[in-house]
C-alpha positions as CSV (number, residue, x, y, z in Angstrom):
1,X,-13.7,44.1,-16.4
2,X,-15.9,47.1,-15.7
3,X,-19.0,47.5,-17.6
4,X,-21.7,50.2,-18.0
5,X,-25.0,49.5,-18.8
6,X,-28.1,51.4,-18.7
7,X,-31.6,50.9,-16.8
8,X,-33.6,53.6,-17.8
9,X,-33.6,56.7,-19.8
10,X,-31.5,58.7,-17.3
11,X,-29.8,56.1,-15.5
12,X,-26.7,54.0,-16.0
13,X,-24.7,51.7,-13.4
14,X,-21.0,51.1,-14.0
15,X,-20.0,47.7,-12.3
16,X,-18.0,44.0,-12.4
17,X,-19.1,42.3,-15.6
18,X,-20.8,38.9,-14.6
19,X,-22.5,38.2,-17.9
20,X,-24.3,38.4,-21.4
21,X,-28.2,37.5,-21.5
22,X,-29.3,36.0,-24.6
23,X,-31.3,39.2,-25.4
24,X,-28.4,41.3,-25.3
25,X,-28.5,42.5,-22.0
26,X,-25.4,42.7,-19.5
27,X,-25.2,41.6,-15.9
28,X,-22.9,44.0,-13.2
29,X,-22.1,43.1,-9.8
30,X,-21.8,47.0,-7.3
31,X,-21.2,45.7,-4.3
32,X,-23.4,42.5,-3.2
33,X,-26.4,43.3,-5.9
34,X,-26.6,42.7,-9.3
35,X,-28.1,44.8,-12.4
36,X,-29.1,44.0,-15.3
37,X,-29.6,46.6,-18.4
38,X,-28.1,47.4,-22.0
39,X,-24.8,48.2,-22.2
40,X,-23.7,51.5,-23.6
41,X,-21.8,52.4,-26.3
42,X,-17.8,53.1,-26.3
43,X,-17.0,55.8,-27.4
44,X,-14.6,55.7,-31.0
């Protein structure tokens, strides 16, 4: 499944969900790197 998530205030990465930190935070895999941010909201 492809999740986006956001690092900062103006940037967001869309990748391969790997998982859910207890914090709330989502891991994506781009490629051979992994990030690590909030995920954004879908729209309704």
């Amino acid at each position: 499944m492809i999740q986006t998530i956001v690092l900062g205030s103006c940037v967001s990465v869309q990748g391969a969900f790997v998982g859910r930190r207890p914090d709330g935070r989502i891991v994506v895999r781009v490629g051979d790197r992994l990030y690590e941010g909030l995920p954004v909201n879908r729209a309704a």
